[in-house]
N, C-alpha and C positions, 0 to 999 in steps of 0.2 A: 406647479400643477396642484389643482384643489385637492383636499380628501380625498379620494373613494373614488376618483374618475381615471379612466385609462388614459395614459397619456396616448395621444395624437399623433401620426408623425407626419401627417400631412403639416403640421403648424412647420414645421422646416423644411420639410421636403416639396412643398407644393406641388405635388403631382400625387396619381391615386395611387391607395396600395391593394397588392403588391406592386414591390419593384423586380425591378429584371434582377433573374435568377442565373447564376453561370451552378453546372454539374463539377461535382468531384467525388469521388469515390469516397464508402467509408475507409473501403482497403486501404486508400493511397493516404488519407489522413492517418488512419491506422499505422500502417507502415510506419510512419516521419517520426510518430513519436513510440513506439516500436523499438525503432534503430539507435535513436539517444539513448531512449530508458537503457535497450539491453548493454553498449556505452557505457551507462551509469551506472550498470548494474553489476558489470565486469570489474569497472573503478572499486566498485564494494567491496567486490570478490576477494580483489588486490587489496584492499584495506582492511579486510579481514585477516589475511595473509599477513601484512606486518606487524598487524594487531597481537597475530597467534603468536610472534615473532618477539613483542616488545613485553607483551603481558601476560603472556599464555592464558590460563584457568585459573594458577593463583586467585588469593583472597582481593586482592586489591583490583584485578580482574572482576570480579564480582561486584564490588563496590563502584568503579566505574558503568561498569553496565547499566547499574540500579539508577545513577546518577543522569548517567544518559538519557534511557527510559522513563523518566516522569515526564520533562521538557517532552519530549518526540510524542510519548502517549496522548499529550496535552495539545499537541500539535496534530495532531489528527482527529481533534475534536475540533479546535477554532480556526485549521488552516482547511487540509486538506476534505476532512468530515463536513462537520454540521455546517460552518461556516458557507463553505462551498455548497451545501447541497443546497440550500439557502439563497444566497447572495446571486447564484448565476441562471437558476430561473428566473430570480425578479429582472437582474442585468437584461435578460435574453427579452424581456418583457418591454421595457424601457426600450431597449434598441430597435425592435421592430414595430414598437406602435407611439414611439416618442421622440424627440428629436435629438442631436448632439451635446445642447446648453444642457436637456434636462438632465441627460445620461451622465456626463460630469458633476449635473450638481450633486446628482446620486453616489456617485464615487468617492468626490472629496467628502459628503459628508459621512460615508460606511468607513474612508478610511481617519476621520476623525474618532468619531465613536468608538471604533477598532481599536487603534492606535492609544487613545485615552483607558480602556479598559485591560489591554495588555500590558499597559505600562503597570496599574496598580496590582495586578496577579505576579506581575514580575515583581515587583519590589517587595510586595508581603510575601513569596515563599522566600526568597533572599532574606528578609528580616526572619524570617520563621522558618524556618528549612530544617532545625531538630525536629520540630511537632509533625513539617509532610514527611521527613525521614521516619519516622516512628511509627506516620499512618500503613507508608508504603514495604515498609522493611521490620515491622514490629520485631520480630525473634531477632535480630541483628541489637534492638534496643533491648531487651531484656537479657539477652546470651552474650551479648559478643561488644563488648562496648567500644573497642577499637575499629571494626568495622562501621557499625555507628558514627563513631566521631566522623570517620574519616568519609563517609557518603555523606552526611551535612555538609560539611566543609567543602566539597565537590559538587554538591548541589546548589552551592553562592554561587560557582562558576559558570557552570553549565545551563543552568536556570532561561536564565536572558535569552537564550537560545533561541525560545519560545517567540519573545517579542519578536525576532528578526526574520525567524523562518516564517511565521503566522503572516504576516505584513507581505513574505514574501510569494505564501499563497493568495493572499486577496489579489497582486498584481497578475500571479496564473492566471486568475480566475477570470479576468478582466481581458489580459491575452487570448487567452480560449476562446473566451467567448466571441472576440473578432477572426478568429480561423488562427492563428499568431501559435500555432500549436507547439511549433519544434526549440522556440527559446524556454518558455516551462520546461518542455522534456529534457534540452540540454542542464537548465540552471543544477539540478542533485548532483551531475558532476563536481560543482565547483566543492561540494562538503566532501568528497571521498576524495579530490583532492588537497585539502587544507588538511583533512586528517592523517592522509599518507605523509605529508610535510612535515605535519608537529610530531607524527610518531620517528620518524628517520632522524631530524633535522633538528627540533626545540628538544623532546625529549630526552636526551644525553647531558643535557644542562640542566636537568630537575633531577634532586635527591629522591621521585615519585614519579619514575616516567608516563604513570596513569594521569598525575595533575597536566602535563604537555599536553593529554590527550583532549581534557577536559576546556582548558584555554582553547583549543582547535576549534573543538566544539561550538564555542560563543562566537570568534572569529569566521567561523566557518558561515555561521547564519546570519553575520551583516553586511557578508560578502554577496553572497546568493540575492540578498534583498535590492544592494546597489544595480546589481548587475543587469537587472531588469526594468529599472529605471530608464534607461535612454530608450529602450524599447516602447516604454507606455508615451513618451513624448512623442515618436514617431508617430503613433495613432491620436495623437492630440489628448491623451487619459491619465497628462499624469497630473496624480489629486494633491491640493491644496487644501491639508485638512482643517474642516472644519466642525465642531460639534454642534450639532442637532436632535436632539433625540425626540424632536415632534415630526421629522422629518418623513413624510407619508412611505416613500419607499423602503428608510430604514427601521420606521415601525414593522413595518411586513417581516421585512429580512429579523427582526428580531423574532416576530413571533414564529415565524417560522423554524427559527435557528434552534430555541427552546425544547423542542421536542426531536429534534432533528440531531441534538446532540446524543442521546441516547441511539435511536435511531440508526442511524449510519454506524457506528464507531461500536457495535457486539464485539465482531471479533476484539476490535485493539482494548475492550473491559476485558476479554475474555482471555487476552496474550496477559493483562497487565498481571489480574489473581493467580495465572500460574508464575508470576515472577515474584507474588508476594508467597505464596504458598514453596515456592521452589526456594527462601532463603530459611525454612524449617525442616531443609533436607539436605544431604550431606554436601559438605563444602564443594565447589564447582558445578552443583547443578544449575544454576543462573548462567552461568558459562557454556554448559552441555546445550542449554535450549537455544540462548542465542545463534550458536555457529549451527544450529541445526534448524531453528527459523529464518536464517539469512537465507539458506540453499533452499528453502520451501515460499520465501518471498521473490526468489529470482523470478519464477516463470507466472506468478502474480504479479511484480510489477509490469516485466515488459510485454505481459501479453493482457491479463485481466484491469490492471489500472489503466493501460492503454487505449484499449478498448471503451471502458469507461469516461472516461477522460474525452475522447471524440464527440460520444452520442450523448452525451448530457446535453451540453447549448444546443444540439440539434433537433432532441427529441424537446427542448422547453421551446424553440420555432415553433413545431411542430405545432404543439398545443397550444400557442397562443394563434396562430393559423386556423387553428381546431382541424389539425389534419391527422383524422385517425386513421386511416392507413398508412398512411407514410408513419407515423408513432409506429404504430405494430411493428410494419415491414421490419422497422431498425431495429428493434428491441429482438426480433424473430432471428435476423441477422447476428447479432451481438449472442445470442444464447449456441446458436449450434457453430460458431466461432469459435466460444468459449471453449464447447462440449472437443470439438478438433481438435484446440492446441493443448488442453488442462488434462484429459484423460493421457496423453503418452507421456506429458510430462510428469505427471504422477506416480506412470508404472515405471518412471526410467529413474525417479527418484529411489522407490523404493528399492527396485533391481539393484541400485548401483551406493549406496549410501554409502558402507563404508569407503569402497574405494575414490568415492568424491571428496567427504569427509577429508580420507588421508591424504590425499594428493595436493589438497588446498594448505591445509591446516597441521600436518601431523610433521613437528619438533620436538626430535627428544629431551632437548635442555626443558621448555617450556611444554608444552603438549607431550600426553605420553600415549600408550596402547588403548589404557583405560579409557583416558578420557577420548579414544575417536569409539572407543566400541558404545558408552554411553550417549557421546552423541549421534550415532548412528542410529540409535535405536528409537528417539525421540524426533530424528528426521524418519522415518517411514511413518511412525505414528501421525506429525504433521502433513506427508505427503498424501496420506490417507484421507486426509482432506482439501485436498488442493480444490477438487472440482467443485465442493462446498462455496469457498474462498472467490474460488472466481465466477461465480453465478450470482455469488450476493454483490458483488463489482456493479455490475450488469443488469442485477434486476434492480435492486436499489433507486438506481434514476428512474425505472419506470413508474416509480412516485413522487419523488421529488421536484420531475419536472413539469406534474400535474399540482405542484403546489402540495403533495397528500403527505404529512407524516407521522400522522396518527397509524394509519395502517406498519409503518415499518416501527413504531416505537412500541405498536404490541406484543407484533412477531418477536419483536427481541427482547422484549421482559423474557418468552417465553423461553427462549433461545437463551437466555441468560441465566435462567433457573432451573433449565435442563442441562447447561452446564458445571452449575454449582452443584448438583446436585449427583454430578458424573464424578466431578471430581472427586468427592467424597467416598464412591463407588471403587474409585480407580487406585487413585492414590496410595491411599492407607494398606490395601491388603499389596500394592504392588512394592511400596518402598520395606513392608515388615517381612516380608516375605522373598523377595528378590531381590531387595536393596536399588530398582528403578523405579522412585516412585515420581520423577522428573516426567517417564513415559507414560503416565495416568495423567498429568496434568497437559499433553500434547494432545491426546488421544481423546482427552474429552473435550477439550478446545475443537477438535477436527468435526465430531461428532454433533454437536453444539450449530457446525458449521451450517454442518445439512439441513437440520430442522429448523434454522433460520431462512434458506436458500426455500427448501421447500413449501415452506409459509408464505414468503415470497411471491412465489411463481402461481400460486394457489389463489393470494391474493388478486394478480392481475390476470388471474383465468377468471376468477369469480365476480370483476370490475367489468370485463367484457373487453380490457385492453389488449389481450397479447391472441386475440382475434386469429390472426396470421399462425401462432404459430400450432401447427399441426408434431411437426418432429414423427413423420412416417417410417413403420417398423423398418424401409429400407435402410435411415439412415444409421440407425443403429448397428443393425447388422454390417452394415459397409463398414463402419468406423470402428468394430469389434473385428471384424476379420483382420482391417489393417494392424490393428493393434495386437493382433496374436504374430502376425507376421513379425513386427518390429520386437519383439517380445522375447522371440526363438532367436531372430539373428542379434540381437544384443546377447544376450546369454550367452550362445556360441561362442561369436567375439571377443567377449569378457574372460571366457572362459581360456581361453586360448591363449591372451595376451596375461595370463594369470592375474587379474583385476577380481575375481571371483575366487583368492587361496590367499588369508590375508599374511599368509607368513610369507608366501613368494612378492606380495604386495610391498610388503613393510622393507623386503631387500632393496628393491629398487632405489636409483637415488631420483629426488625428485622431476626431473626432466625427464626422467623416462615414463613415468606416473602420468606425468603430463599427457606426454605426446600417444601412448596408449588410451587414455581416458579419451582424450578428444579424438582417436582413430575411432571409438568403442561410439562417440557421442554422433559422433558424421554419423556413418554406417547406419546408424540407429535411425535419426530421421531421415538418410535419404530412402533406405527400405523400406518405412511410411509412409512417407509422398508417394512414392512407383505406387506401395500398395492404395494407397487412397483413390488415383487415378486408375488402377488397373482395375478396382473393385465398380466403379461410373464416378467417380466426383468430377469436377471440374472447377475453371477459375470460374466461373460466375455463382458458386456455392460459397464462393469465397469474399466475391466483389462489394455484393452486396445492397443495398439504394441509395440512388445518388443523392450527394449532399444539397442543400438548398443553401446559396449564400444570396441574402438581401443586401442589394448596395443601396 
């Protein structure tokens, strides 16, 4: 294909376009990967659980975590982020207006270039991995040198990660984009199960059962990459890489990529400084936030990445279509989705922290009182953000699949700077004064959220995209009454089953924790739903516009 010309798909398809169209619900796409994520999400939950288990909050708990987190942070910039916001409009471009040959040449050469560029970031933090430990952990290098050592040394491990899982989102991306939606949603299992492996199984054979966890780690992300391999063969995608960098397509996808990394990925800059900030505060506060960002990413993953994850390839159709109602409709779809499932999950966060907290994670060898009430306190502060969190899910593509991301890479300076800026606010007078100053760095993360989300939405009101969405004061009111109702009978409930007395909690032996919690969790949304329906909603509030698949 020349420079600067659309590709054609008449040149393969010989017939005009469009092609015939078959209907599928956003819901039912939704749904598929919905049901994996929450699957994988459970998997977490449970790897949390052996995690609390193997390594509690401990120092070397700490260390791991940090070691964890640069790979994943890093991974959500060149996989799941920018990469992707990127890569699957141009894909979505290519497929519907160019033919099979071109769409592979596209592929093997992104995942040449890819693959070439991951390899050299892998190998210089592995050669270098004291100077990124130093960048990301400074107080660990000046205070604590044993921590130090031992987060470099865990950062040779764990690093590579990057290469395997990155590689393993370009093939998402590629899936996705043919409707292929429920093997991506499945593949996060296969890492919560490596890592439950190495923690049980490797780990009793290492003098550091945090190093087992770390080897899991690397192993876990060449696993995930293979396993989606036979997959792209079935659709004929799987790439033979090759390097190109004059390559018209993958010029785009870079420049796109450029600004697109800032862009998308505020929050995980915004998770990353409260982890650098959080190792200049008392020992286990990198521990407190994790187990209390896990329980605040559950109903972000399986409901807001979800979500997200659908309407991208559909809304980049859309636009290369130039169909701006059907753009709106979905994007309109996608926000009072969001608004349904993100505000109960929020209040039932907050409602319920400690005794979630304790139910999952609370071991007295390893995990004590302390540490669930500190991380209790830093989950409501994150839950407080939830609805932030998954608006920026959801609006985000509303640019990205218009090719725009200048627009998102301003909002999130600003959002970025209103963060830094909280933290400072938050922090200081919270840790000198109440000794949680973990909870100032969640809290301004949450806050941070909004005024990113609201820029957002501001933006594509002020573009003339989100057209559609009106958000009439009924439905608020509807979706406030439900959630007064689910509010009172949760509380009741909790109350009763003493999940709300943390001394009669902490008697309990963990199976009773359980099956209370999940009596308290049922109860809670099925009083929701009655109420959402009693109040007028319906399933076609929910359905949503039909998908458009071009064969």
């Amino acid at each position: 294909m020349e420079e600067g010309k659309t590709p054609d798909r008449s040149t393969e398809r010989g017939s005009s376009y469009p092609q015939k169209i078959k209907g599928r619900g956003l819901l039912g796409s939704s749904g598929i990967v919905s049901a994996f994520t929450m699957i994988s999400r459970i998997l977490g939950l449970l790897r949390d659980v052996v995690l609390a288990r193997v390594i509690g909050a401990e120092a070397l708990a700490d260390v791991f975590f940090v070691a964890f987190k640069i790979p994943n942070f890093l991974r959500r910039l060149f996989s799941e982020g920018a990469f992707s916001q990127a890569f699957i409009p141009v894909l979505g471009e290519y497929r519907e207006r160019g033919g099979q040959s071109l769409v592979r040449e596209l592929v093997s050469r992104v995942f040449g270039n890819l693959g070439l560029i991951l390899f050299v970031v892998s190998l210089s933090v592995v050669l270098f991995s004291p100077v990124v430990t130093a960048i990301f952990a400074p107080s660990w290098y000046l205070d604590s040198p044993e921590k130090f050592s031992a987060t470099a040394a865990m950062l040779r491990i764990t690093f590579p990660y990057l290469f395997f899982i990155s590689l393993t989102g370009f093939a998402a991306g590629i899936l996705n984009t043919y409707d292929r939606f429920a093997v991506p949603a499945f593949t996060p299992m296969l890492l919560n199960l490596t890592l439950i492996s190495a923690a049980i199984i490797a780990a009793p054979w290492f003098e550091e059962p945090t190093f087992a966890l770390a080897w899991g780690v690397l192993c876990a992300g060449a696993i995930q990459f293979v396993f989606q391999l036979p997959f792209l063969a079935r659709i004929h995608m799987l790439p033979m890489p090759v390097i190109d960098w004059q390559h018209s397509g993958v010029r785009k996808i870079l420049a796109l990529m450029a600004p697109a990394i800032f862009g998308v990925s505020v929050s995980q800059v915004n998770l990353l400084l409260d982890t650098v900030l959080a190792t200049f505060l008392p020992s286990g506060s990198v521990s407190w936030l994790y187990y209390s960002d896990r329980l605040a990413q559950l109903p972000l993953g399986v409901f807001g990445v979800a979500i997200a994850t659908v309407i991208l390839p559909n809304l980049s159709r859309y636009h290369a279509l130039q169909s701006s109602d059907s753009y709106s409709l979905t994007l309109d779809w996608a926000i009072k989705t969001v608004l349904l499932l993100a505000v109960p999950s929020a209040a039932a966060l907050i409602l319920l922290a400690h005794p979630i907290l304790t139910t999952l994670f609370f071991y007295g060898d390893v995990m004590t009182v302390r540490d669930m009430q500190m991380s209790a306190f830093s989950l409501r502060a994150y839950a407080l953000g939830l609805v932030g969190f998954m608006l920026i899910k959801v609006l985000a593509p509303g640019f990205f699949a218009r090719q725009d991301m200048t627009s998102p890479v301003r909002f999130g300076i600003i959002a970025m700077g209103a963060n830094m800026l909280m933290n400072l606010l938050f922090v200081v007078p919270l840790h000198y004064w109440t000794n949680i100053g973990h909870v100032g760095l969640a809290l301004a993360t949450s806050l941070a959220a909004y005024i990113n989300a609201a820029l957002l939405l501001f933006g594509l009101r002020r573009d003339g995209i989100l057209k559609k969405f009106d958000a009439p004061s009924s439905f608020f009111v509807r979706l406030s009454g439900a959630l007064v109702f689910m509010i009172v009978a949760v509380y009741i409930l909790a109350t009763f089953v003493g999940a709300m007395d943390i001394s009669i909690w902490h008697s309990y032996e963990w199976w009773q924790r359980l099956l209370r919690l999940c009596l308290v969790c049922f109860f809670g949304i099925l009083v929701y739903v009655l109420a959402l329906f009693s109040l007028g909603f319906s399933l076609r509030d929910f359905r949503g516009p039909e998908l458009r698949e071009f064969e």
